[in-house]
Backbone as JSON, one array per atom type, in Angstrom:
{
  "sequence": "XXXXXXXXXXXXXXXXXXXXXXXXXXXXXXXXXXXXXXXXXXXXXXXXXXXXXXXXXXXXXXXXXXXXXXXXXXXXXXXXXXXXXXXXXXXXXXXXXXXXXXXXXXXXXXX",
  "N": [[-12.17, -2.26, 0.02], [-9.35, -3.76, -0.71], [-7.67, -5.64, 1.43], [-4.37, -5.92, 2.77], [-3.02, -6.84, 0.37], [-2.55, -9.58, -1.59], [-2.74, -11.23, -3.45], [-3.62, -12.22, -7.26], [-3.12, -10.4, -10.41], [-6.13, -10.58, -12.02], [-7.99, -9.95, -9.64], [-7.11, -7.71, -8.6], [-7.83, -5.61, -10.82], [-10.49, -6.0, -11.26], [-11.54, -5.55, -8.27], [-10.9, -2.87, -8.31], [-12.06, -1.88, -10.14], [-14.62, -1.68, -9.7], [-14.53, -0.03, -7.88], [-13.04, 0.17, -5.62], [-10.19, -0.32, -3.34], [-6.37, -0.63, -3.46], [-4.85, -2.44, -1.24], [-1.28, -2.37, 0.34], [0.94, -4.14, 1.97], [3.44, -5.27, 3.84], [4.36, -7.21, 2.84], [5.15, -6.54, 0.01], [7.57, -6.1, 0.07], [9.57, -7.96, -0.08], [12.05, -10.25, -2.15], [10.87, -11.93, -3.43], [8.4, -10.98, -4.32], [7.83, -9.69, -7.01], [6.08, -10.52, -8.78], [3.92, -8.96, -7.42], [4.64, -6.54, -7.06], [4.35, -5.86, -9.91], [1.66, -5.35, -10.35], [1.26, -3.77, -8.16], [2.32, -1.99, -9.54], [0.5, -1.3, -11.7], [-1.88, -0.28, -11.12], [-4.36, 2.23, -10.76], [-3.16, 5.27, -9.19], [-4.95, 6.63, -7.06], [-5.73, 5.22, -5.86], [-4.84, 3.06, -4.51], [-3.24, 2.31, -1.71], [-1.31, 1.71, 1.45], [-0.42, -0.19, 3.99], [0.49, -1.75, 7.58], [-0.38, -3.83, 8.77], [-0.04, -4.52, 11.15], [0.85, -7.04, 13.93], [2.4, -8.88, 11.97], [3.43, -9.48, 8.96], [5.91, -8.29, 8.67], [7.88, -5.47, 6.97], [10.86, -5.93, 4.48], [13.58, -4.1, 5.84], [13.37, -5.56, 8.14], [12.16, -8.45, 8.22], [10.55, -11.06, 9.41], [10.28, -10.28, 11.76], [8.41, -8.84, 14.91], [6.1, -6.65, 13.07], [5.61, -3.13, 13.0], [4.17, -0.01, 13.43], [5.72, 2.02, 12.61], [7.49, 0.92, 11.11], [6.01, 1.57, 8.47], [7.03, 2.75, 6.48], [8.56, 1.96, 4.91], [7.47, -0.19, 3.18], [6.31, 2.01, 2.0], [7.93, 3.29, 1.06], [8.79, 1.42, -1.28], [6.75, 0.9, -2.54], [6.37, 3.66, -3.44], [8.99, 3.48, -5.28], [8.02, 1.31, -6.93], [5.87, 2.16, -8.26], [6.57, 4.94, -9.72], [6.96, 7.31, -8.33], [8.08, 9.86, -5.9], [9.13, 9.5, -2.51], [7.69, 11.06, -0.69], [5.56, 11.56, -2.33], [3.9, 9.16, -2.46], [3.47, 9.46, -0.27], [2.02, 11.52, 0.48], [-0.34, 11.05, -1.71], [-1.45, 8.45, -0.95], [-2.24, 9.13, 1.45], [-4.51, 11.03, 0.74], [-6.07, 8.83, -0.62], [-6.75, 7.81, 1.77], [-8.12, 8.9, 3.32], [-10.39, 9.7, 1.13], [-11.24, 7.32, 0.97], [-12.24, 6.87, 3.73], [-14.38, 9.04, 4.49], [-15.52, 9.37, 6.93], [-14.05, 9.89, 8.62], [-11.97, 12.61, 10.72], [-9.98, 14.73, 9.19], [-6.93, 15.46, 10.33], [-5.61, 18.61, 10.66], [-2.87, 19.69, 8.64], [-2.62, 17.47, 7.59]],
  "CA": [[-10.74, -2.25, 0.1], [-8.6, -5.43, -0.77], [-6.45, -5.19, 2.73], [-3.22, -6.59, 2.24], [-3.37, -7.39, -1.16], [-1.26, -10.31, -2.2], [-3.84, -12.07, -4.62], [-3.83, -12.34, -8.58], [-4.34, -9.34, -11.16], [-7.88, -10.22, -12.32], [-8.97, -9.72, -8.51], [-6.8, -6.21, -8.31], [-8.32, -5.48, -11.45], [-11.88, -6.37, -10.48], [-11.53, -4.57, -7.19], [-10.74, -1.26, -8.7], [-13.25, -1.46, -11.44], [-15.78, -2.24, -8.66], [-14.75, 1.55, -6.83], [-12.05, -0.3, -4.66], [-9.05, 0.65, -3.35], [-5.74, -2.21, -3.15], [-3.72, -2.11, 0.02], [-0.09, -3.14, 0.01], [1.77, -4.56, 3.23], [5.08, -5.86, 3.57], [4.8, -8.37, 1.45], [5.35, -5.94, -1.33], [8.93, -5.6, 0.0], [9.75, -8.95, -0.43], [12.37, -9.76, -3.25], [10.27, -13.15, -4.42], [7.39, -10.06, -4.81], [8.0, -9.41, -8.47], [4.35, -10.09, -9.3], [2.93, -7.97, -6.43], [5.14, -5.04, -7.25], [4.25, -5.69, -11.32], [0.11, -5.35, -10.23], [1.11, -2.26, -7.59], [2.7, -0.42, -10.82], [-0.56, -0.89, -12.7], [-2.82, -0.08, -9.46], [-4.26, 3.64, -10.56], [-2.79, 6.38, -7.97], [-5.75, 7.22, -6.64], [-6.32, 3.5, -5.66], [-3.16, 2.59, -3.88], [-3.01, 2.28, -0.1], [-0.23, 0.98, 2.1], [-0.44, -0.43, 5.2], [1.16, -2.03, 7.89], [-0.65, -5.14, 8.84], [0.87, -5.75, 12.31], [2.17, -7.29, 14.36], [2.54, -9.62, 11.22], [4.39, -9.25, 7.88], [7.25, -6.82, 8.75], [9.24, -5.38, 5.88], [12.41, -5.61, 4.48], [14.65, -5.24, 6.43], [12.51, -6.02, 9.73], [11.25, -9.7, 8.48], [10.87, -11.79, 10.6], [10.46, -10.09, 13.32], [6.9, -8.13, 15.17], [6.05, -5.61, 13.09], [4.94, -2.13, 13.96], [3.77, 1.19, 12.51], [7.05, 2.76, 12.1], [8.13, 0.5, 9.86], [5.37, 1.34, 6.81], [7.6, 3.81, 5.31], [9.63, 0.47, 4.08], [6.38, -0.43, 2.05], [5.89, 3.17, 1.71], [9.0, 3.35, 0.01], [8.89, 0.24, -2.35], [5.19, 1.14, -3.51], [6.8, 4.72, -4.56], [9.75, 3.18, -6.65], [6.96, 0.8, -8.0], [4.66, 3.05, -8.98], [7.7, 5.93, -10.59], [6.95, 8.17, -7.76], [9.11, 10.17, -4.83], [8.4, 8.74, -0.93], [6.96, 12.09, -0.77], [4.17, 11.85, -3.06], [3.43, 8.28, -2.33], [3.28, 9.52, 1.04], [0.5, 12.49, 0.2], [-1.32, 10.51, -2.2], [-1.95, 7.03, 0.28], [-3.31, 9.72, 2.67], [-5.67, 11.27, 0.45], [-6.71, 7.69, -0.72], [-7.3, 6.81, 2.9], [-9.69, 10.07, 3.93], [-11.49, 9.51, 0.81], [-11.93, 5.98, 1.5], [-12.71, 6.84, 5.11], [-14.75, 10.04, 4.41], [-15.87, 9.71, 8.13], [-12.4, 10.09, 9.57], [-11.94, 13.55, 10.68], [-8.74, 14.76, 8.73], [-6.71, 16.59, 10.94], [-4.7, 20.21, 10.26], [-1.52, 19.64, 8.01], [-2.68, 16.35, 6.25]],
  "C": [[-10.23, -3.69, 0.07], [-8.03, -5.13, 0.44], [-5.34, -6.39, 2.78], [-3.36, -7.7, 1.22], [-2.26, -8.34, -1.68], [-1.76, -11.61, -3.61], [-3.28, -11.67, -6.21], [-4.29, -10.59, -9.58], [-5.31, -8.73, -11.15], [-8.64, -9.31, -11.12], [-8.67, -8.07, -8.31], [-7.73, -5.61, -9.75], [-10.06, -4.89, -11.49], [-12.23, -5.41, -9.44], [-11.79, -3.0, -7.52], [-11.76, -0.72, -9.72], [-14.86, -1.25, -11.03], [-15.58, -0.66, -7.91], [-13.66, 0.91, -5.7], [-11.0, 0.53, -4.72], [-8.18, -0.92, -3.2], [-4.74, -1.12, -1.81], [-2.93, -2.9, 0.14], [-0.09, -3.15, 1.61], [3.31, -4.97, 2.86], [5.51, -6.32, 2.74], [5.27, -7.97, 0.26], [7.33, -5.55, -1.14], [10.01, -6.73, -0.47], [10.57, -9.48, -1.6], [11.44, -11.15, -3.78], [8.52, -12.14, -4.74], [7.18, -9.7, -6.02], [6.94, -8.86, -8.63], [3.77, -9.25, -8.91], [3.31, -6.87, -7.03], [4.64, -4.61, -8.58], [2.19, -5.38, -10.97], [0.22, -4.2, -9.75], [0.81, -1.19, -8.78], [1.15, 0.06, -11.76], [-2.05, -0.46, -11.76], [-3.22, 1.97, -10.48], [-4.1, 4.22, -9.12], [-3.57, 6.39, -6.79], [-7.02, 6.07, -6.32], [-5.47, 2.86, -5.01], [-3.62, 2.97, -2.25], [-1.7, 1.29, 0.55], [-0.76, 1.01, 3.43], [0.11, -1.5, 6.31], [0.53, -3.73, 8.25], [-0.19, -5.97, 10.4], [-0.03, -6.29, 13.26], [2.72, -8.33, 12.91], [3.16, -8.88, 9.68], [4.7, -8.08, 7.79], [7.86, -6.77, 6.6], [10.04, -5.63, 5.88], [12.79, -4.24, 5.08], [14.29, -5.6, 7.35], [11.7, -7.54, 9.04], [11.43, -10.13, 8.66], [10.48, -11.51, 11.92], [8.6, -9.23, 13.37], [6.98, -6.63, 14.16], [5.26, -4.37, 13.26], [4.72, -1.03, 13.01], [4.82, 1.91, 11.47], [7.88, 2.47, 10.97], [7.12, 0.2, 8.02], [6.22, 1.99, 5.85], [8.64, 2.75, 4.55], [8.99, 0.14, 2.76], [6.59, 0.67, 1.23], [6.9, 2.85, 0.16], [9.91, 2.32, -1.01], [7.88, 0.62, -3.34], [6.1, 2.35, -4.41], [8.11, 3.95, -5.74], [8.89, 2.19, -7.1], [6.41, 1.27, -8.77], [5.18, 4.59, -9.78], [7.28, 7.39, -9.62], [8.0, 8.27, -6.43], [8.11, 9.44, -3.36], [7.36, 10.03, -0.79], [5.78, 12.3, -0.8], [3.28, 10.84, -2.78], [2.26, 8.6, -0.35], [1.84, 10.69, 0.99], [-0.77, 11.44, -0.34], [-2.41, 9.26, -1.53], [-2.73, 8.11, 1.33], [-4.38, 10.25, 2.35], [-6.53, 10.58, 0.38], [-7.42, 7.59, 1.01], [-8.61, 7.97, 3.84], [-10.78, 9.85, 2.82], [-12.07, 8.39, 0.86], [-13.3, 6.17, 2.88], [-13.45, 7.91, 5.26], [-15.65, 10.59, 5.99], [-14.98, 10.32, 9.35], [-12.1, 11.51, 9.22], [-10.4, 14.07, 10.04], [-7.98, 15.98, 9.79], [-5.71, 17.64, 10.36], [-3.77, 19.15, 9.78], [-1.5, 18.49, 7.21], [-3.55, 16.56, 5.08]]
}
């Protein structure tokens, strides 16, 4: 797993070609993010993770300040208009990514 991925292409590239997964943070909310968001979009689906990264790089609109769990759905919901999907789906798909990543992590009822 890249974990909070704010690096170059080649390396997202690389990563994924390697069986990786990329994991976004805040930083992807960022408006000097361009690049990040232009690497998310090309990220396959089923390779995408979000995560929060705290207490450190809050989202828009929390930056600056400690941030905390509650506020991934900020990412959440940057990655999905990155990537031409609803919060929804972004929100299913990042969870499948993260059980099959974690294939030890017991999944519980309703996810």
């Amino acid at each position: 797993m890249l974990h909070c991925f704010s690096s170059g292409r080649r390396l997202a590239e690389v990563g994924v070609a390697l069986g990786g997964y990329v994991s976004f943070s805040g930083i992807l909310t960022f408006k000097n993010s361009a690049d990040l968001r232009a690497i998310a979009a090309d990220v396959p689906h089923d390779r995408l993770l979000v995560e929060t990264d705290a207490p450190y790089l809050a989202p828009v609109p929390f930056r600056g300040k400690r941030n905390e769990p509650a506020y991934i759905a900020h990412t959440a919901k940057v990655l999905a208009e990155t990537v031409g999907v609803g919060e929804a789906e972004i929100a299913t798909l990042t969870t499948a990514n993260f059980f099959r990543l974690f294939g030890k992590m017991p999944r519980p009822a309703g996810l």
